[in-house]
N, C-alpha and C positions, 0 to 999 in steps of 0.2 A: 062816706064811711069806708070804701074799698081803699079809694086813694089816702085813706090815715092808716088801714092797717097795712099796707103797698111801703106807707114811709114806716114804719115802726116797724117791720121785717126788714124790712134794705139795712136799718140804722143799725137795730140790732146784729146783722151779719156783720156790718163793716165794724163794728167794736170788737167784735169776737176773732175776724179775721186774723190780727196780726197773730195772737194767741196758738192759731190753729196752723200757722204757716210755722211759728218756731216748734212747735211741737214735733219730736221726730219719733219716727214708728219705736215701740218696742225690741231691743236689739232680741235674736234668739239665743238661750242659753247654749252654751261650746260643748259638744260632745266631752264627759269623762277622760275619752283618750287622745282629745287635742289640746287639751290642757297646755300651759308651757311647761308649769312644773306637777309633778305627780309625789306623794312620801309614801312610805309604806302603810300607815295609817289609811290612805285614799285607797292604795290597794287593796286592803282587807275590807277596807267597807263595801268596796264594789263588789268583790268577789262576794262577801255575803250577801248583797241585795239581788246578785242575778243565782247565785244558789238556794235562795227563798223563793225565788221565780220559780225554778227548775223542778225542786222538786216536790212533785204536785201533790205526792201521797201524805209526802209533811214526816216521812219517817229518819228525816235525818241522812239521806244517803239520796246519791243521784246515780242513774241509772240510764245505758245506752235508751233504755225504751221512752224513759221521762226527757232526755234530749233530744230522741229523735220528736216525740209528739209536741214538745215545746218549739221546735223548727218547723212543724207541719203548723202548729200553730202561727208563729211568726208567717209564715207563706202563704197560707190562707188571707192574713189580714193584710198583707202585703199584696197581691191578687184583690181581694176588694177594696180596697183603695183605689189600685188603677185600673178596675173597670168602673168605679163609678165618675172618675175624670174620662174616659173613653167609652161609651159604652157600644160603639161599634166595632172595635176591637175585639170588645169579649165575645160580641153576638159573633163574629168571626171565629174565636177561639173556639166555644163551644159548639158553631154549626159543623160536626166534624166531615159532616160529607159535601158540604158547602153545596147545598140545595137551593138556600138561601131561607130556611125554615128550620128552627131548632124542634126537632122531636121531644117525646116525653122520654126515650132514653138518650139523646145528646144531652138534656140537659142533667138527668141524674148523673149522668157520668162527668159532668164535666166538674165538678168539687172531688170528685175520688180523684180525676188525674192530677188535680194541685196539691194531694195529699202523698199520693204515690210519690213523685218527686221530691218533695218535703223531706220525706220518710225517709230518702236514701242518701240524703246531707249527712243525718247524726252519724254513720261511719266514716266519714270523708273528716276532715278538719275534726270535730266535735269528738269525735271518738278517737282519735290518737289523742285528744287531748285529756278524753276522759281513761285512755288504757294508761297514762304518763302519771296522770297525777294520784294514780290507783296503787299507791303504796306496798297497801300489804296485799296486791292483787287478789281482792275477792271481789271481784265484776261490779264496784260500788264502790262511790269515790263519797266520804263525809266532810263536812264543810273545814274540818282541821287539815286533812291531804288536801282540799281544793286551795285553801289559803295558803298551802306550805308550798304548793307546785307554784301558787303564782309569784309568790315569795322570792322562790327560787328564780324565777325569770327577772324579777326585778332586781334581786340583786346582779343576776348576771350583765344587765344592761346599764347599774349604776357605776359607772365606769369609775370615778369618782371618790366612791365608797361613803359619800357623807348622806344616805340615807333620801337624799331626793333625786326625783328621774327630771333630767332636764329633755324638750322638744330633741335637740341634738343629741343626748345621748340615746333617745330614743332610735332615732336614723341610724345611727352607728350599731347601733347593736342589730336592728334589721338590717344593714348591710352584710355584717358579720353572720349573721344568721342565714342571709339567702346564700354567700359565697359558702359557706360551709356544708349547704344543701347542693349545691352544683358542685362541689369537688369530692364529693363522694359518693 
């Protein structure tokens, strides 16, 4: 009995095998902005799906305070990710006095300091982006000034002018972009 079911699992792998050798993994979907080509149509829809992200009160307007907590968010789950791939690392991170024993306040503190840092991104990058695209400067950018800013960059970079961003015009336009930050 063993040796019949011993040949009727062997038989069966070896029919299935070839199937399972040409199968190849699922490719991962390309980031949004590695695309080759990009239209303005991609840019507005993106800009609206991460400005629905943002803002969390749903009042139509985004606000330094909703990107900075969207960033502390992003950080936070960025941070558990890789402590649950490490998790000697973390115990590292949070033993602050490296005793080799996490206390009951090493560990409370140690999700405030992923937050504190989080916290002080939204004025770095995020927030020139959010003072830029702030129109009629009332400290709150709506999803019409967030699509017009990005708009605006994309036509900047469509070198072109026929309405799609190619990978290379992409380059060029950040080369342009970082040379004109260094010569002023």
């Amino acid at each position: 009995m063993k040796l019949l079911l011993l040949s009727a699992a062997a038989a069966a792998t070896m029919a299935i095998a070839p199937a399972l050798a040409q199968t190849a993994p699922a490719a991962k979907a390309p980031h949004p902005h590695a695309a080759k080509t990009q239209t303005r149509a991609d840019v507005q829809a993106h800009v609206g799906r991460m400005f629905a992200r943002v803002d969390a009160n749903r009042d139509g307007f985004i606000t330094t305070a909703e990107i900075d907590a969207a960033q502390a968010q992003r950080a936070t789950k960025r941070a558990e990710r890789r402590a649950a791939r490490d998790p000697a690392k973390r115990f590292d991170r949070i033993d602050a006095n490296k005793d080799g024993a996490i206390s009951r306040a090493e560990f409370a503190a140690a999700p405030q300091r992923a937050h504190r840092r989080a916290g002080k991104a939204g004025h770095g990058m995020a927030g020139r982006m959010l003072t830029a695209a702030d129109a009629n400067k009332d400290g709150r950018v709506s999803l019409a000034e967030a699509q017009q800013g990005a708009l605006a960059h994309f036509d900047r970079a469509d070198l072109n002018r026929d309405g799609t961003l190619t990978r290379d015009e992409r380059r060029q336009a950040h080369k342009a972009q970082r040379a004109a930050r260094h010569t002023s």
